[in-house]
C-alpha positions in Angstrom: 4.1 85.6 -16.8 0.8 86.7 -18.4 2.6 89.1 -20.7 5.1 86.5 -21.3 2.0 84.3 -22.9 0.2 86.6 -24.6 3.2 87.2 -26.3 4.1 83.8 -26.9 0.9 83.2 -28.3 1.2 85.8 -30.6 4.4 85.0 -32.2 2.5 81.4 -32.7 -0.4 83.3 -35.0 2.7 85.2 -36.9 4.2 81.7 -37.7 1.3 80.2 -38.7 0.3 83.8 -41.0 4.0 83.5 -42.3 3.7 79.6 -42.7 0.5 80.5 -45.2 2.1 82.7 -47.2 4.8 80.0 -48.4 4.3 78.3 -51.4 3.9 74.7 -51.1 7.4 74.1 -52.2 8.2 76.5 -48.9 6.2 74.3 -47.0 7.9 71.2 -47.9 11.4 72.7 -47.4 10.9 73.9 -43.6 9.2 70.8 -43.1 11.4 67.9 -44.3 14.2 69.6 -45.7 15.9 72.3 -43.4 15.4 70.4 -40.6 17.7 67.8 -41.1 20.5 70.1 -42.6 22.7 69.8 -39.9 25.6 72.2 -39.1 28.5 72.9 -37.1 28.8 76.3 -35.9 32.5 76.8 -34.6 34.1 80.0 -32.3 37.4 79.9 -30.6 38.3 81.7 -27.3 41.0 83.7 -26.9 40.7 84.9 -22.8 44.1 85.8 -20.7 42.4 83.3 -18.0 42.7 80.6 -20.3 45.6 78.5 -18.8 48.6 77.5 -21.1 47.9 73.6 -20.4 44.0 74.1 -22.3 45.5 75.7 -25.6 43.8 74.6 -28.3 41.5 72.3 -26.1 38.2 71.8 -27.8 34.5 71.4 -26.7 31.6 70.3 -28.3 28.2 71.5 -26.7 24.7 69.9 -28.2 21.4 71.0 -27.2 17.6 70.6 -27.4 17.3 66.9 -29.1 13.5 66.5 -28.5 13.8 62.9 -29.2 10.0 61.3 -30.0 8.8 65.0 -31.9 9.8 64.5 -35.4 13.5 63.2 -34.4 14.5 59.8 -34.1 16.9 57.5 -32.8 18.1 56.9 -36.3 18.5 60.7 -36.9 20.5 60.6 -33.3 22.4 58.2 -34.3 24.0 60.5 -37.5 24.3 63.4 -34.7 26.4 61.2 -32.7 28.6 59.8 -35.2 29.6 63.4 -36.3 30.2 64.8 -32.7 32.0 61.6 -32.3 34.5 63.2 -35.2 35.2 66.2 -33.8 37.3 64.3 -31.3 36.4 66.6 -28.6 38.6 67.3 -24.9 35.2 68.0 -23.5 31.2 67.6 -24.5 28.2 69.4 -23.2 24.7 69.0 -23.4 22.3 72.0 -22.5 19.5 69.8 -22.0 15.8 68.8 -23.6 16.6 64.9 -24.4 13.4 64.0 -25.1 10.3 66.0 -25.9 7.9 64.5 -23.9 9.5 61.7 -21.5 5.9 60.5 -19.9 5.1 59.4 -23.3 8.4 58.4 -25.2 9.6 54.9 -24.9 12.9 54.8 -23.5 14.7 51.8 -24.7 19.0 51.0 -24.5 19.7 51.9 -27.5 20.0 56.0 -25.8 22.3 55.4 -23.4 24.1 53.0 -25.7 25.1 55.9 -28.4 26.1 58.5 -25.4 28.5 56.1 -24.2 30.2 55.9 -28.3 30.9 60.0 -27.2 34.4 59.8 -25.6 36.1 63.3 -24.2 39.3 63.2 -22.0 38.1 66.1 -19.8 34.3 64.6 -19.4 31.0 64.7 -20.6 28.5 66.3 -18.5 24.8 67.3 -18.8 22.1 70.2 -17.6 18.1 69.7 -16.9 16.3 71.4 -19.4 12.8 72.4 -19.0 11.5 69.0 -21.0 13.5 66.9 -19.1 11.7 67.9 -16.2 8.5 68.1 -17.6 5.9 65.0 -17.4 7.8 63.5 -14.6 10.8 62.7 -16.3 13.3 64.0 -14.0 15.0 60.5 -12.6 14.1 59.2 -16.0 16.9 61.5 -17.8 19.3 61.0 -14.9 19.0 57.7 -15.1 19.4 57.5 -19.4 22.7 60.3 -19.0 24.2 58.8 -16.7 24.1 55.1 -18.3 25.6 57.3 -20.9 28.6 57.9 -19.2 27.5 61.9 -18.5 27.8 63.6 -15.4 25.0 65.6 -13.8 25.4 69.5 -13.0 22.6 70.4 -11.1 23.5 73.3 -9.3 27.1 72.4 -9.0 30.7 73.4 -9.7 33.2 71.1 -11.1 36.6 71.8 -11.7 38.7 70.7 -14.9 42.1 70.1 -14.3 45.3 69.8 -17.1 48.7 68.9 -15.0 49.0 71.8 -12.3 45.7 74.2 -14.1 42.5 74.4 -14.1 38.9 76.1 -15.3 35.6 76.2 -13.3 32.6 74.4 -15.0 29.2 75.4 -13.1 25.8 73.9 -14.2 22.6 75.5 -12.9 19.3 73.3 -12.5 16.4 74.1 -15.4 15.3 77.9 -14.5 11.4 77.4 -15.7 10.5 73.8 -13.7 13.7 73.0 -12.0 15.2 74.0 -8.7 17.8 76.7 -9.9 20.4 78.0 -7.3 22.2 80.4 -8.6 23.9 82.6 -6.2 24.3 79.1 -4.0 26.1 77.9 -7.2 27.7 80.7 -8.7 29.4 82.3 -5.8 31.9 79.5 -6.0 33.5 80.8 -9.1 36.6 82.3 -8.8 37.4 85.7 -10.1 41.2 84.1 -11.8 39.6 81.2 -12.7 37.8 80.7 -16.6 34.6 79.8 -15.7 32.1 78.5 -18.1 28.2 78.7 -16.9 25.7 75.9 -18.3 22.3 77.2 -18.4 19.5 75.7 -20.5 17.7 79.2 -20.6 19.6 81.9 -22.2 18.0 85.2 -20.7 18.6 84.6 -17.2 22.6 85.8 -18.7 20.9 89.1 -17.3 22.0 87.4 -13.9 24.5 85.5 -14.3 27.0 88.7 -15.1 26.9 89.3 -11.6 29.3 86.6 -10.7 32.6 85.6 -11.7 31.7 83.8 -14.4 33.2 84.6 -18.2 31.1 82.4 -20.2 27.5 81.3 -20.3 25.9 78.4 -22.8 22.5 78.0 -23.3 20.3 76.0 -25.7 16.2 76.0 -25.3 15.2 79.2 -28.1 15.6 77.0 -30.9 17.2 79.6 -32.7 13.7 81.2 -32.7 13.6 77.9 -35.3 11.1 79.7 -38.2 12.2 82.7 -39.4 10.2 85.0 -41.5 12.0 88.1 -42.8 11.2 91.4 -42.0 8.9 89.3 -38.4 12.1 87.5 -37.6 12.0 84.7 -34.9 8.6 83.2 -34.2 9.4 80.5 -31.8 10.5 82.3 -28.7 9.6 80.8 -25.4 9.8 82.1 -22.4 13.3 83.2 -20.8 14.5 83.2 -24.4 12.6 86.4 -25.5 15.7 88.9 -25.2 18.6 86.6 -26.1 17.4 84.3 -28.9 20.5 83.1 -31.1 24.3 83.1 -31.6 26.6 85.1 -29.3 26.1 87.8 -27.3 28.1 90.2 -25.1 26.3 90.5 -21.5 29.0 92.5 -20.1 32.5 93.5 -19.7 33.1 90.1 -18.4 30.4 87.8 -19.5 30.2 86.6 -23.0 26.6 84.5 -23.8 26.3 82.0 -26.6 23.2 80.2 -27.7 22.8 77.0 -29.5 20.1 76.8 -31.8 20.0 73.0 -30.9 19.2 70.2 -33.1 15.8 69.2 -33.0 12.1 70.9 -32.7 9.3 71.3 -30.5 5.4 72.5 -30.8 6.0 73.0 -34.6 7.9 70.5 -36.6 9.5 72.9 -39.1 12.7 75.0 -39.6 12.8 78.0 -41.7 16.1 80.0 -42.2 17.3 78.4 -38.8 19.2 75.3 -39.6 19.9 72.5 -36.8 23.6 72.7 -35.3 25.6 71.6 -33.0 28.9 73.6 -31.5 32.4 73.3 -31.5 34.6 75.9 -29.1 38.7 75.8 -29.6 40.4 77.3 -26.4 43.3 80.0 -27.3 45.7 80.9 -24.5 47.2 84.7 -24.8 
């Protein structure tokens, strides 16, 4: 874990060496510009175990809000009503609500635009590390699920179209959670699509072992500053080795990566843009 600091650390000092070498007008733009540039990033899966019934079903994951650093209700407000135009089968959220829940002032109005989010086929929820963090644990459960979300916390759910179905598995937050993984993922089913809802994006390394065939993550940010030729500078923990976009793990496991919407320890965005993500399901 040491190494895993030092490291961290490091990448910090880059930023802040990169960040000084901007011109002001640089400054300004990964400050109060990029951030806000919202986008939709948009994949479609084409997988034989996708059932004919959940052809052309679509899902919309969002990740890493950070409400109370430098994002607002007002600013959560736009995300929803754009999520809320996709007109999604099925939402997800990777976790990290709020930045710091034992100082943010929780107030209705949360709960009040999760519940404008309506999906058919649910809308469910992981812990990420901040939601844990600072004591907020029954806090979050408590806003989500006046939301209308469902909690996975190390469990399986299965989402069901007529006479088929596909495995949904959330594990609890791998850096201050409770994670169970082979509990939890040894319930899959090898002729079953399974997707795997992990807020931290490197333990993918592990969850290849089971039968799972997809794995989303949030909490890297995207690496959320940039600087070319340094590349990602905001890399924390168990996001190190996966940071971004998709990734093949293995034959069988396929890992993709929000870069969420909001920031954390440094309020800027620099060549990483905010996003939400939109997956269309293709039966062969």
């Amino acid at each position: 874990m040491l190494i895993t600091r030092r490291s961290f650390i490091k990448k910090m000092l880059y930023s802040v060496l990169g960040f000084l070498g901007l011109s002001g007008g640089g400054y300004y733009y990964a400050r109060y510009i990029e951030p806000d540039m919202l986008t939709t990033q948009q994949y479609t899966w084409q997988h034989p175990k996708i059932p004919e019934a959940f052809n052309q079903i679509k899902i919309v994951q969002f990740s890493d809000i950070h409400l109370g650093f430098h994002y607002s209700i007002d600013q959560f407000h736009n995300l929803i009503q754009k999520i809320k135009q996709e007109e999604a089968d099925l939402i997800l959220f990777t976790g990290d609500l709020v930045d710091e829940p034992q100082k943010y002032h929780f107030n209705a109005k949360i709960p009040s635009l999760l519940n404008e989010l309506d999906a058919p086929l649910g809308k469910y929820w992981i812990y990420g590390n901040h939601d844990h963090g600072g004591y907020g644990t029954e806090k979050l459960q408590e806003v989500m699920s006046n939301g209308g979300f469902t909690l996975l916390k190390n469990e399986v759910k299965e989402i069901t179209i007529t006479d088929s179905s596909i495995m949904l598995a959330g594990l609890d937050d791998i850096m201050l959670g409770s994670p169970n993984i082979g509990g939890t993922l040894n319930q899959l089913k090898e002729n079953i699509f399974s997707i795997v809802l992990v807020h931290e994006p490197d333990i993918a390394d592990r969850v290849k072992d089971y039968h799972s065939d997809v794995q989303l993550s949030g909490h890297s940010h995207g690496g959320q500053v940039r600087i070319p030729l340094l590349g990602s500078m905001i890399t924390p923990p168990y996001a190190e080795k996966y940071v971004d976009g998709k990734h093949l793990i293995s034959d069988t496991l396929t890992l993709y990566i929000s870069r969420g919407v909001g920031t954390t320890r440094m309020p800027y965005r620099f060549l990483c843009r905010p996003e939400y993500t939109v997956y269309t399901m293709q039966s062969n």
